[in-house]
C-alpha positions in Angstrom: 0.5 23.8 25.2 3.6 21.5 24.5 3.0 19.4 21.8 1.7 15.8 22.9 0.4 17.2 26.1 -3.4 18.1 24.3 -6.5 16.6 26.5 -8.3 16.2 23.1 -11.3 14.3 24.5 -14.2 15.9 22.0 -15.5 13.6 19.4 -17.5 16.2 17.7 -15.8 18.5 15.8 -15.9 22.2 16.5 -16.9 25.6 14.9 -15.3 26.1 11.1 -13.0 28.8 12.3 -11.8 31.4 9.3 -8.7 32.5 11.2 -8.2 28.7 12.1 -8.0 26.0 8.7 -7.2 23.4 11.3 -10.7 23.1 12.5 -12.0 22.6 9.1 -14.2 19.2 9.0 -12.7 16.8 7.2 -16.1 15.5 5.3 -15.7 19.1 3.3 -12.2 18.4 1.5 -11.8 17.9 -2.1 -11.4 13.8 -2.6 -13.2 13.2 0.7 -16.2 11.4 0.5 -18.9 10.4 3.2 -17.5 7.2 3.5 -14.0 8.3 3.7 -15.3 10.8 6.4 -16.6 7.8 8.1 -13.3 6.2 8.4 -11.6 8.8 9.5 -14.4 9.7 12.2 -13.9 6.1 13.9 -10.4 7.2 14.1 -11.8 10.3 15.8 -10.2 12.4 13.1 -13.0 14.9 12.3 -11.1 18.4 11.3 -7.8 18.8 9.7 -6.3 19.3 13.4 -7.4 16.0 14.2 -5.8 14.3 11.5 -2.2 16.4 11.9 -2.4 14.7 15.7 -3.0 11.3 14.7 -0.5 9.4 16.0 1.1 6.1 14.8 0.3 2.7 16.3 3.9 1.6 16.7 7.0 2.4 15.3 9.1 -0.3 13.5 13.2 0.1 13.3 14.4 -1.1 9.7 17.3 0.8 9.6 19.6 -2.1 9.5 19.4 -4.8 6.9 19.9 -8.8 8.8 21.3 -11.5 7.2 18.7 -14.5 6.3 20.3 -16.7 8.8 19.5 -13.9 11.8 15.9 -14.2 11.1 13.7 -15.7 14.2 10.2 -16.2 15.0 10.8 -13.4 18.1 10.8 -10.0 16.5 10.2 -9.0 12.6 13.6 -8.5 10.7 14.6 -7.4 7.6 16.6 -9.3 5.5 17.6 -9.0 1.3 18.2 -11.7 -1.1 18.0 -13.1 -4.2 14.7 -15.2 -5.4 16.3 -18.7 -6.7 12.6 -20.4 -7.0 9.1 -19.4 -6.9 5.6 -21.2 -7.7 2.4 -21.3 -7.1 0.3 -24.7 -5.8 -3.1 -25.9 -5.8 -4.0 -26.9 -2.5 -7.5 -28.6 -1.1 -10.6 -26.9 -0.5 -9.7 -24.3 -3.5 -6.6 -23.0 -1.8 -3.5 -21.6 -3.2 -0.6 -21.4 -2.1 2.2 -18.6 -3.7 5.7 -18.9 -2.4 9.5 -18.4 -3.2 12.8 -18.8 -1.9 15.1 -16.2 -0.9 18.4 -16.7 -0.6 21.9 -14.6 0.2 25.4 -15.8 1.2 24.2 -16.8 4.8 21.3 -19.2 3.7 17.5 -19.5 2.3 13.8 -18.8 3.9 10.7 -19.2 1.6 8.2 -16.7 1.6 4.6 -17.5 1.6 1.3 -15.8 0.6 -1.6 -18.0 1.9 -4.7 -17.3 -0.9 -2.7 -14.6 -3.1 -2.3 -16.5 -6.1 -1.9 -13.1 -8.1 1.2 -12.0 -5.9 2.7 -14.3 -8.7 2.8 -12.0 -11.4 4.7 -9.3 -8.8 7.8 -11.1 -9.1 10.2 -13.3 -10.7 13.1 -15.8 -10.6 16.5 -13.5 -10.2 14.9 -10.3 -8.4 16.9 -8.9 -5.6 14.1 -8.4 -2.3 13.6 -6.9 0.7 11.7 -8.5 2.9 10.5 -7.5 6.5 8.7 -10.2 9.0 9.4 -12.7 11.5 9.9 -16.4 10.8 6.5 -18.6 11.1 6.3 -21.2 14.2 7.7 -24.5 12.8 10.1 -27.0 11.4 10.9 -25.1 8.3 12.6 -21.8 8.0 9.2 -19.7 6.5 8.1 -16.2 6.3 4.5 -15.7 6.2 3.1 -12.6 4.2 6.0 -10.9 4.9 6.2 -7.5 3.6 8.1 -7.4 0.3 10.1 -4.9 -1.8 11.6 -5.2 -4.8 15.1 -3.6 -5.2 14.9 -2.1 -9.6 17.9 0.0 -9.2 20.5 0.8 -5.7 20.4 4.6 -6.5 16.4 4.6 -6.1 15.0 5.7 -3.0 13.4 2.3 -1.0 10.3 3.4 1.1 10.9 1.7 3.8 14.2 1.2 4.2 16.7 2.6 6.3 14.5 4.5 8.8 11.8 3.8 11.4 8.6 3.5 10.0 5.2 4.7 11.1 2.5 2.3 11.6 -1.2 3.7 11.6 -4.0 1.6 12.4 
């Protein structure tokens, strides 16, 4: 059977097979616990086959780094800079409110973490960022939670940068 093309409908898993490890359940692994085994069984992954056939939500392109100024509430980007200011604010109703602003040679947009107070201690003033997201709805150019990562040293391999990334639910 080419692969893709399985009519995997059973959400009880089969036989343990000795000539086949891929029908193993996955409950029995080392490092899998019952409630692990529980998460994985609402993803209907009961045996090690099942897991090997999961297959991604979505797929998301960041092979190509944006300038700040092509960033738009349409489609998520990704976009480097430099952080030139970041804080943290007290808002009502025992809110915070942890943002800074990222800036290259095209412009600035400030990224936000609603309630994250601690994503403080993450970063600081001078850090060259990735950041991956679309622009939040409004008058000022913001990024909401965006996904963030921290650039130590070019040579290093980034995650997830420069190739299209999985996304599992």
């Amino acid at each position: 059977v080419p692969f893709g093309l399985l009519d995997y409908n059973s959400d009880v898993p089969e036989e343990v097979s000795p000539t086949n490890p891929l029908n193993r359940p996955l409950a029995g692994l080392p490092r899998v616990g019952v409630d692990r085994a529980h998460q994985l069984a609402r993803l209907k992954c009961h045996t090690l086959g099942d897991l090997f056939l999961h297959r991604p939500r979505r797929h998301e392109d960041r092979r190509n780094i944006h300038s700040i100024s092509d960033l738009s509430n349409e489609e998520p980007l990704l976009s480097r800079g430099c952080i030139t200011v970041m804080g943290s604010k007290r808002l009502r109703g025992n809110r915070t409110l942890f943002e800074f602003i990222l800036e290259d040679d095209s412009g600035t947009v400030s990224c936000r973490w609603w309630n994250l107070g601690y994503m403080a201690r993450y970063f600081k003033t001078g850090d060259d960022v990735l950041i991956y997201g679309k622009l939040s709805k409004g008058k000022t150019r913001a990024m909401d939670h965006p996904e963030t990562e921290i650039i130590e040293n070019e040579e290093d391999a980034m995650i997830h940068v420069n190739r299209i990334v999985p996304i599992y639910p």
